[in-house]
N, C-alpha and C positions, 0 to 999 in steps of 0.2 A: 618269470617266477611263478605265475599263476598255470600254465599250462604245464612246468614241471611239477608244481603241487597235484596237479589234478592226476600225474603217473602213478599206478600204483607204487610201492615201497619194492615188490615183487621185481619189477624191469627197469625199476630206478639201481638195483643192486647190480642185477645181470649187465645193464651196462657202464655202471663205474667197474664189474670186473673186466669185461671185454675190453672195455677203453687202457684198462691201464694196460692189460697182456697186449693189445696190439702197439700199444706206445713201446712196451719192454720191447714186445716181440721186433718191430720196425728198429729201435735204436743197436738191437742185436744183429740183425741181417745186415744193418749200415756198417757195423764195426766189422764184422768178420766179410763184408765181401770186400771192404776195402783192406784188409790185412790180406783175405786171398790174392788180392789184383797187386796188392806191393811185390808178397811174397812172390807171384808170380814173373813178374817183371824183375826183380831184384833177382831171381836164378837164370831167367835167359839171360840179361847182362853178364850174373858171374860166368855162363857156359860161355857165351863170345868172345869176354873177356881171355878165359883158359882158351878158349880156341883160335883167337888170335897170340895169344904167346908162344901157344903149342906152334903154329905157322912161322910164328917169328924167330923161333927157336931155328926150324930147321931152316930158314929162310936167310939169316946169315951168311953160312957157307955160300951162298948162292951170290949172294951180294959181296960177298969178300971177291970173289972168284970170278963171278960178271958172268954166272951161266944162266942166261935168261932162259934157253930154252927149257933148265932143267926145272927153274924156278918156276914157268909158266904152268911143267907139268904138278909140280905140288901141289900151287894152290888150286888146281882141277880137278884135286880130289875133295876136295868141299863141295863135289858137287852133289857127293850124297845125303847131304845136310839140306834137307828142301826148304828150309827156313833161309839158308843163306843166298843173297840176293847176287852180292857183288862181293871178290876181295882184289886190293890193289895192294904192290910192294912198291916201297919208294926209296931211291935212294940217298946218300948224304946229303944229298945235295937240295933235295926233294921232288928230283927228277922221277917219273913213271918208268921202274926197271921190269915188270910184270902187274899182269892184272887175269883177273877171272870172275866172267860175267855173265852171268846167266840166261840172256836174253838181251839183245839190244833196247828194248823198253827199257830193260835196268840199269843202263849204263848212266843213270844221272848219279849224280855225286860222286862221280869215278873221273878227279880231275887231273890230268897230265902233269899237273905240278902244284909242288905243296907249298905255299908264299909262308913265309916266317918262322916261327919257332913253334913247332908243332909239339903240344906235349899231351900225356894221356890223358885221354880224354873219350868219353859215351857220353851221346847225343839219341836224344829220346824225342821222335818225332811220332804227329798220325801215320799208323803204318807201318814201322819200319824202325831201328834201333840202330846208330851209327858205334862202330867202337875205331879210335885211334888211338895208335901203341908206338912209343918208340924204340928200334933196336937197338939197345946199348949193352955192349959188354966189356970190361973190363975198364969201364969208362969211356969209352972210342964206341960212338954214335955214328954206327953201319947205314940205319934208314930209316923208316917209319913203315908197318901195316894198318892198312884200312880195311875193316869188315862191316859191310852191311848187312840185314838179316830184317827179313820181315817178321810183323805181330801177328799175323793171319792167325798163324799157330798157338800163338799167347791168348787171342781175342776167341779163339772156341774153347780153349780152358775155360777162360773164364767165364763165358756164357754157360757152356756145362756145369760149373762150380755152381753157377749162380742161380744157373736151373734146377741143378739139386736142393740149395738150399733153399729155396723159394717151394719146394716140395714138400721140404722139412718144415718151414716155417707155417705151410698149409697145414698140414699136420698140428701142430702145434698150438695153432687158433684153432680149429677143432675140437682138440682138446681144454684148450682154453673157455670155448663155447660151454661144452658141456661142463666143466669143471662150476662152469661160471652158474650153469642153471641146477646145480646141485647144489651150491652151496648158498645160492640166493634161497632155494629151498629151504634148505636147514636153518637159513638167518629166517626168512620173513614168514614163513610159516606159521611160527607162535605169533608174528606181531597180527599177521594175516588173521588167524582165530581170535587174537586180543581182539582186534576190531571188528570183526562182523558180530563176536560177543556183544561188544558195545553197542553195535548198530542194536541188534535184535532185542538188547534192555531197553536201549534207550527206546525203538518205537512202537513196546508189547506191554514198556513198565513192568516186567516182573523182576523184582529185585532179588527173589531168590536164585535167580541162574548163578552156576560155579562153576568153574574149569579147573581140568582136573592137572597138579600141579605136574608137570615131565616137560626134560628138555633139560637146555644145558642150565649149570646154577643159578646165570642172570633170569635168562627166561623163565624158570623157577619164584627168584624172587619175584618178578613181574608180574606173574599169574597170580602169587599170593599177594601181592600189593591190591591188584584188582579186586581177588575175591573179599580182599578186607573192606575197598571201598564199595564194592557192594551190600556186604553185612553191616556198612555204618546206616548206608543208604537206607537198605531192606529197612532196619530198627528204627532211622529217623520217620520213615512213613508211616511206619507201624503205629509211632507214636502218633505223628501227626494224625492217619486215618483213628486212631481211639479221641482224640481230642475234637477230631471233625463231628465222630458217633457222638462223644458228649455231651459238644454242643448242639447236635442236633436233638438228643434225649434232652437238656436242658431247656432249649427253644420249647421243643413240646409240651413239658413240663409246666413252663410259664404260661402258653395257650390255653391249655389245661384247667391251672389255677384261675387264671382271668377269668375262664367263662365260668368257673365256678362263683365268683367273687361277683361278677355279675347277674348270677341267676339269685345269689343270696341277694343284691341289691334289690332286685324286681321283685313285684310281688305276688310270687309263688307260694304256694302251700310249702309245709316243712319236706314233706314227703316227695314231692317234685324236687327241691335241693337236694334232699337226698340220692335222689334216682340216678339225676345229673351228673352230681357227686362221683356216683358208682360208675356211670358211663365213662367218665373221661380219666378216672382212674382206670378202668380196664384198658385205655388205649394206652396208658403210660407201662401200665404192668399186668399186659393179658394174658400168662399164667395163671393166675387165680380168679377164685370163686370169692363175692364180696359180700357184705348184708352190714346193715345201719341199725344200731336201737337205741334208743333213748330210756330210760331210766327216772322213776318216782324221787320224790325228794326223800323219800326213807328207804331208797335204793332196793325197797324189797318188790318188787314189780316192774316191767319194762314192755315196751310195746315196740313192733318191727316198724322202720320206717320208709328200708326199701333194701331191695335182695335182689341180687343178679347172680345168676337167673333166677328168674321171683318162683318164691317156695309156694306151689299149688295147691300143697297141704296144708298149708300153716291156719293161724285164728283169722289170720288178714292184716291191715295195714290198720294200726292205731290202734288194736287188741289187747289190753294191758296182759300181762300173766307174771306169776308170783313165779319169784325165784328165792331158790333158796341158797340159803351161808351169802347173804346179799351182803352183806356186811364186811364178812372177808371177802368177798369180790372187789368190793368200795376200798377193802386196806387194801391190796394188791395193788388196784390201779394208782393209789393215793402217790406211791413215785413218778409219775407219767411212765413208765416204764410199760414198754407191749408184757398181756399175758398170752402164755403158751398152753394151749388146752391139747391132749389126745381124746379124737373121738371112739369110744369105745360102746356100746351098750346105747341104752338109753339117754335119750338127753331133756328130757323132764327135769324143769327146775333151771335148768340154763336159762341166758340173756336169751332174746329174742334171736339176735344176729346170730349167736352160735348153733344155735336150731337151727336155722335157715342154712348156712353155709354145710352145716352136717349136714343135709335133707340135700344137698347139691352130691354127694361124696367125695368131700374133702376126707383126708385122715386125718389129718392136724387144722389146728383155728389158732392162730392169732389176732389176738383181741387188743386194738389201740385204743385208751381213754379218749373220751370226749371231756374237756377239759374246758374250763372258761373260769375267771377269778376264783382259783380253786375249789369250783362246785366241783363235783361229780353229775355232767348230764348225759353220759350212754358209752357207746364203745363203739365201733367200725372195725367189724371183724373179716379177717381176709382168711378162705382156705387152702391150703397144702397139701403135696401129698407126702415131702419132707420138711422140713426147716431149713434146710441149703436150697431149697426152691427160691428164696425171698431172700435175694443178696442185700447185703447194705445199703444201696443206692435205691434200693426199691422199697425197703424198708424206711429210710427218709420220706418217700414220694407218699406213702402211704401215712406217714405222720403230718406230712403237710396238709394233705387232704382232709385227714382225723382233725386238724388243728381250723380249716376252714369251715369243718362242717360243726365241731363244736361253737361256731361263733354265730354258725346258721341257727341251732337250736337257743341257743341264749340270746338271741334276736328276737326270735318265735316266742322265747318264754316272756322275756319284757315284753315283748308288744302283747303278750296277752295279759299283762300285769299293766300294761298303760289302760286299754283298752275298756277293763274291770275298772282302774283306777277312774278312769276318763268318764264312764258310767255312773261311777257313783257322784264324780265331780258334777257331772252335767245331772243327775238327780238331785243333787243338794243345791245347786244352782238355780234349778227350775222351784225347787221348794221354798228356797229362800228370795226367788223373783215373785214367787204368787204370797210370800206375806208380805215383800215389799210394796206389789200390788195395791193388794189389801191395804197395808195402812197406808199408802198415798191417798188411796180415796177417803182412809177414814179422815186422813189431816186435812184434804180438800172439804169434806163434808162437813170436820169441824170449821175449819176456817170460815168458809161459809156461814155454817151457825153461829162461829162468833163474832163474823162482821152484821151478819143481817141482825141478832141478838143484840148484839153492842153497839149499833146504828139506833136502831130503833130508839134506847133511852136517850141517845146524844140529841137527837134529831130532835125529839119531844123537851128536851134540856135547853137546846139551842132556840128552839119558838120559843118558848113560854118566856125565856128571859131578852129576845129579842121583840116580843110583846109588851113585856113591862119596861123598856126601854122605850118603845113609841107610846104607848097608851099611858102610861103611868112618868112622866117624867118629872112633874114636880111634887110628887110623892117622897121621891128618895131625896135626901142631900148627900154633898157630891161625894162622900164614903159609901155611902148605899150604891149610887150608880158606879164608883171605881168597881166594886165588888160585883157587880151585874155586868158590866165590861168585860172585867177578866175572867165571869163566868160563860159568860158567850166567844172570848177567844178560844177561853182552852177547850169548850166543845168544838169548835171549827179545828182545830190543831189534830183533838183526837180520831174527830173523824176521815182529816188527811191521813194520819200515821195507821189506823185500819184499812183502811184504801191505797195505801203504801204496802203494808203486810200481805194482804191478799193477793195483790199483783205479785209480789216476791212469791208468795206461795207457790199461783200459777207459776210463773216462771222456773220452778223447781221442779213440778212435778209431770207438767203437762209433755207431751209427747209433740216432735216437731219434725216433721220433714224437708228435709234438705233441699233448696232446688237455686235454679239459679237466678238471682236478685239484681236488679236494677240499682247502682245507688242512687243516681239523679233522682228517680222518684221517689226512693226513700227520703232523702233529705228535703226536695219539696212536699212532701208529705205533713215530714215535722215541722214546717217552718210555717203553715197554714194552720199546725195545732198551735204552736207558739205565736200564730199572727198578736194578739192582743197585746200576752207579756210582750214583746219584741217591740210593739208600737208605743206600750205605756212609756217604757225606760228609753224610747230613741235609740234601739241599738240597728249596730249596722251589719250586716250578714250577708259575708261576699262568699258564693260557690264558686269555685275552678271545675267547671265541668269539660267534657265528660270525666266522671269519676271513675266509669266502667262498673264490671257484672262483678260478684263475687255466689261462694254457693251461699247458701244461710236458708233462714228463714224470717217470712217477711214481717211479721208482726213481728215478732221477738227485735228483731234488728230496727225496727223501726222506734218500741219501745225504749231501746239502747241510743237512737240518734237524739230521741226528744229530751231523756234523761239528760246528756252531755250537752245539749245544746243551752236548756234550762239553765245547767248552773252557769254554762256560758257566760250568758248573759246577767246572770243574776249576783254572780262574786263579783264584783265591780265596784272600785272604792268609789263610797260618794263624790258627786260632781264631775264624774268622767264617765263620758259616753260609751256606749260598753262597741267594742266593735269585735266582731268572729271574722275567723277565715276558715271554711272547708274547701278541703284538697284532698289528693289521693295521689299513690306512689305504688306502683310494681314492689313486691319484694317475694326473689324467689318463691314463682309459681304463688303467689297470692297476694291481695291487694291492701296496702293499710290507709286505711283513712284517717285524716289528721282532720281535729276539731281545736284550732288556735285562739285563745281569746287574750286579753289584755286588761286580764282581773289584777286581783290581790296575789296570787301566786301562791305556791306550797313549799312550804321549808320539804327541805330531801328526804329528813326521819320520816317523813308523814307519809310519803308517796306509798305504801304498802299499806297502812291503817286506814286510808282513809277508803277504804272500798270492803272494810268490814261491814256487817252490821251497825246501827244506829249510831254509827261516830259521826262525831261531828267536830269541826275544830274554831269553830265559831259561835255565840250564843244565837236562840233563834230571836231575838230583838234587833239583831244585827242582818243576820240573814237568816229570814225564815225556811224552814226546811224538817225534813223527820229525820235524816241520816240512813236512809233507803235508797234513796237514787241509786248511788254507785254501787251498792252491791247490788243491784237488779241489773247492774251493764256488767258485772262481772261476773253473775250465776248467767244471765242471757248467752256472754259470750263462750264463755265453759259450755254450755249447755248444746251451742252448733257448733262446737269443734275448732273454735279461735278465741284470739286472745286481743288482752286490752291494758294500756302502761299508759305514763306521762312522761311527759321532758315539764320542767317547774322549778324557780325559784321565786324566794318570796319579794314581791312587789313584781316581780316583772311577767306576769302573766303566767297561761298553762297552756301546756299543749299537749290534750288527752289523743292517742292515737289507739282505733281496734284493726285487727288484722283479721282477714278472712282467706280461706281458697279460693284465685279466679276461677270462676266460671270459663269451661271452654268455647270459644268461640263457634 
């Protein structure tokens, strides 16, 4: 099957014709040589047959009468019949009355006596043709004749016959031959064209090929079936290759836009985006002549931003120039809609861009708004030499561009609106950091003057009646000295609570650098300032160390360990030994330090008040105090940049914790 596919159509025809003409032709020459070969044996019989009766006719007489020698001479004239071999007459009896034999070779079958009931009868041997005849006339059965006769004569008939027709039949496949290669012709011919057509689409791809429609109806339709399916074909590619160009103008397109969207992203002067701008539009649609201008906010003025090819004449780049009917320009553009300018004359008074692109020779400018939250900020104008120049799809490209690059100049114009803003913010900020300045030192230099001011009388208030209490004691009775007592506490009180205030002050105003803090030493630190209190009241003060580093600053934090440690110990209901626990804990990227004690405890309302100014939630006869501490441990900790809370309830102790950033290791 594979090797008859691979024949062409061409001699796959020629010989389904030949095969079948020599099939006809062969089952023809079978039929007519064997109707020759009957026919011809079927007319020697009948002439032997006639020729023995015609013998036996006159051969009677002879057999009636018993003249054998006459009878001898009869059948010896058979002898000019050179087919006849042998003939015998025989009598009633079937005794040999006569015979004529043509050679003693021939005498077989020529037997002396005829055994039985001999009737008529031809015997058809190789060779030779027997015919037996009975003489009967009138009923009364004289004898029998016997004639033999050779085929010799029959067997070159028929060779000749057969030689002619095997002539004929040469003939005949010949013409069969040729019949066959003409009309394989006229058949495969068109399929022949059909297909090398094909071949030659299929390995050139031109779908335009067509064949021209002739030949008989079918092959007709064939060729136009073809050429159809080639005009769907042609069309489908057509399509395809516009869809291919598309997307290949759209791929571009987006390359395009990106690099534009990234050069706005960078920071480029406006003018360089614009350039840009202009570059990668011309690859999208380099037909035209381009130019960028931007535009005043009273629209009557506009300076060029960038021109391709840049106008050698023009003011320059950033040039403002008045234009005029700015206004109607401003309406026109206010649809988004491109305007249509013809350059004619003079162009004095035009947008910037339109100059420039006339200064290229363009004949026509189309001018797309630059457009951002309904401003009006310029136009990106493109030159023609018709308006059918700038199809549809190019007129998009160039609004998407107009639309990127409108975003580029209201970037440009914010940022110089931050920039201005940012200036003046950072000038009002610096104005208002040098009076804050200012009056920090003035409140430090008052504070100052009013601790050393209001020291001094306290101080001089505190001797004199801490004098008249040793010097003079039986002067007073015991109302004079209650009254001399509580004249000497409450200066000792005041002049804690100005020595409380002045440290809060510091703590407010003073400047601190950050670094990185030891807590172990922080906390041994305070625990050496607290040695005394800590030994009067028997409290007990267990550190978990290491504590680890935090950043801070070290006085201030230190100031903040003594405060918390103080009340530690000092909230403590009478009769119970005050005992502390400091510990310390990781907490994302910073470290909190717990100061535990097992005072009096804080109702929950309070946890927020009591790290106010001068609150206090106890009298000072109970526990002495100004009501400073805690807010100098939470202006401290504000102050380095962390924070400070409790866990507390009442009776069951507090547990103040402040939070700082680790120190990197």
């Amino acid at each position: 099957m594979i090797r008859l596919r691979a024949i062409s159509i061409r001699w796959i025809i020629s010989g389904v014709i030949l095969i079948t003409a020599l099939v006809l032709l062969g089952i023809g020459f079978w039929v007519t040589a064997r109707h020759a070969v009957e026919s011809f044996r079927r007319d020697l019989i009948e002439t032997l047959v006639q020729v023995a009766s015609a013998v036996g006719d006159y051969s009677v007489a002879d057999l009636a009468f018993g003249t054998h020698e006459e009878s001898a001479k009869n059948l010896a004239r058979l002898r000019e019949s050179a087919h006849i071999e042998a003939v015998a007459l025989y009598d009633a009896t079937g005794d040999l009355f006569s015979d004529f034999v043509r050679s003693d070779a021939q005498r077989r079958g020529v037997r002396d006596r005829l055994v039985g009931d001999i009737r008529e009868e031809v015997v058809v041997e190789p060779g030779f043709v027997e015919v037996y005849r009975p003489l009967v006339r009138q009923g009364e059965r004289f004898g029998t004749i016997y004639l033999r006769a050779s085929t010799a004569e029959l067997d070159r008939r028929i060779a000749a016959y057969l030689l002619w027709l095997a002539g004929v039949g040469a003939g005949l496949v010949l013409l069969s031959v040729v019949f066959a290669l003409v009309f394989q012709r006229v058949v495969s011919t068109p399929i022949l064209r059909l297909s090398r057509a094909a071949q030659v689409v299929s390995s050139t791809e031109d779908w335009s090929t067509r064949l021209t429609e002739r030949g008989a109806r079918e092959v007709v339709h064939l060729t136009r079936s073809f050429n159809n399916v080639l005009r769907v074909v042609e069309q489908r590619q057509a399509e395809r290759d516009e869809a291919e160009r598309s997307q290949r103008r759209y791929a571009e397109r987006l390359r395009v836009l990106r690099e534009i969207d990234r050069a706005i992203l960078e920071p480029e002067s406006l003018p360089v985006i614009a350039r840009r701008a202009l570059e990668g539009l011309a690859t999208l649609v380099p037909s035209v002549v381009s130019a960028v201008a931007d535009c005043t906010d009273d629209h009557r003025g506009s300076s060029l931003l960038a021109a391709l090819p840049p106008w050698a004449d023009g003011p320059g780049i950033g040039v403002v120039e008045a234009v005029r009917d700015g206004e109607a320009l401003a309406s026109a553009f206010a649809s988004g809609r491109p305007v249509e300018m013809g350059i004619a004359g003079d162009t004095t008074g035009l947008p910037s861009s339109v100059r420039a692109v006339a200064a290229a020779g363009a004949r026509m400018t189309v001018s797309f708004p630059l457009r951002a939250e309904d401003l009006l900020l310029g136009c990106l104008t493109v030159g023609v030499h018709r308006r059918e120049d700038l199809s549809p799809e190019d007129n998009d490209t160039v609004q998407e561009v107009a639309a990127l690059v409108a975003l580029a100049v209201r970037q440009h114009r914010m940022a110089r609106e931050i920039e201005r803003h940012t200036a003046e913010l950072e000038r009002r900020v610096s104005e208002r950091t040098s009076q804050l300045e200012a009056s920090n030192r003035e409140l430090e230099a008052f504070a100052y003057s009013v601790a050393h001011d209001l020291r001094a009388p306290l101080r001089s208030i505190h001797t004199f009646a801490s004098a008249l209490q040793e010097d003079y004691p039986d002067a007073l009775d015991d109302a004079g000295k209650d009254l001399l007592r509580r004249v000497v506490e409450a200066s000792r009180r005041m002049d804690a609570l100005i020595r409380d205030l002045l440290e809060y002050s510091r703590v407010a105003v003073k400047e601190v650098e950050l670094a990185s803090v030891d807590l172990d030493r922080v906390v041994e630190e305070a625990r050496g300032q607290l040695a005394s209190v800590i030994a009067d009241r028997g409290a007990e003060v267990a550190v978990e160390a290491p504590l680890g580093r935090v950043v801070g600053h070290h006085a201030t934090l230190l100031q903040v360990v003594v405060n918390l440690l103080s009340n530690a110990v000092k909230f403590v209901a009478a009769g119970t030994t005050p005992r502390v626990r400091v510990r310390a804990e990781a907490r994302d990227g910073g470290v909190r330090l717990w100061i535990e004690d097992n005072g009096i405890g804080i109702e929950p309302q309070y946890h927020e008040r009591i790290f106010r100014l001068f609150e206090r939630l106890h009298g000072a006869d109970a526990y002495p105090g100004t009501g400073v501490g805690l807010a100098i441990v939470k202006r401290g900790m504000e102050h380095m940049g962390g924070r400070t809370g409790l866990e507390s309830e009442a009776g069951q102790g507090t547990r103040f914790w402040i939070e700082l950033p680790a120190a990197p290791c």
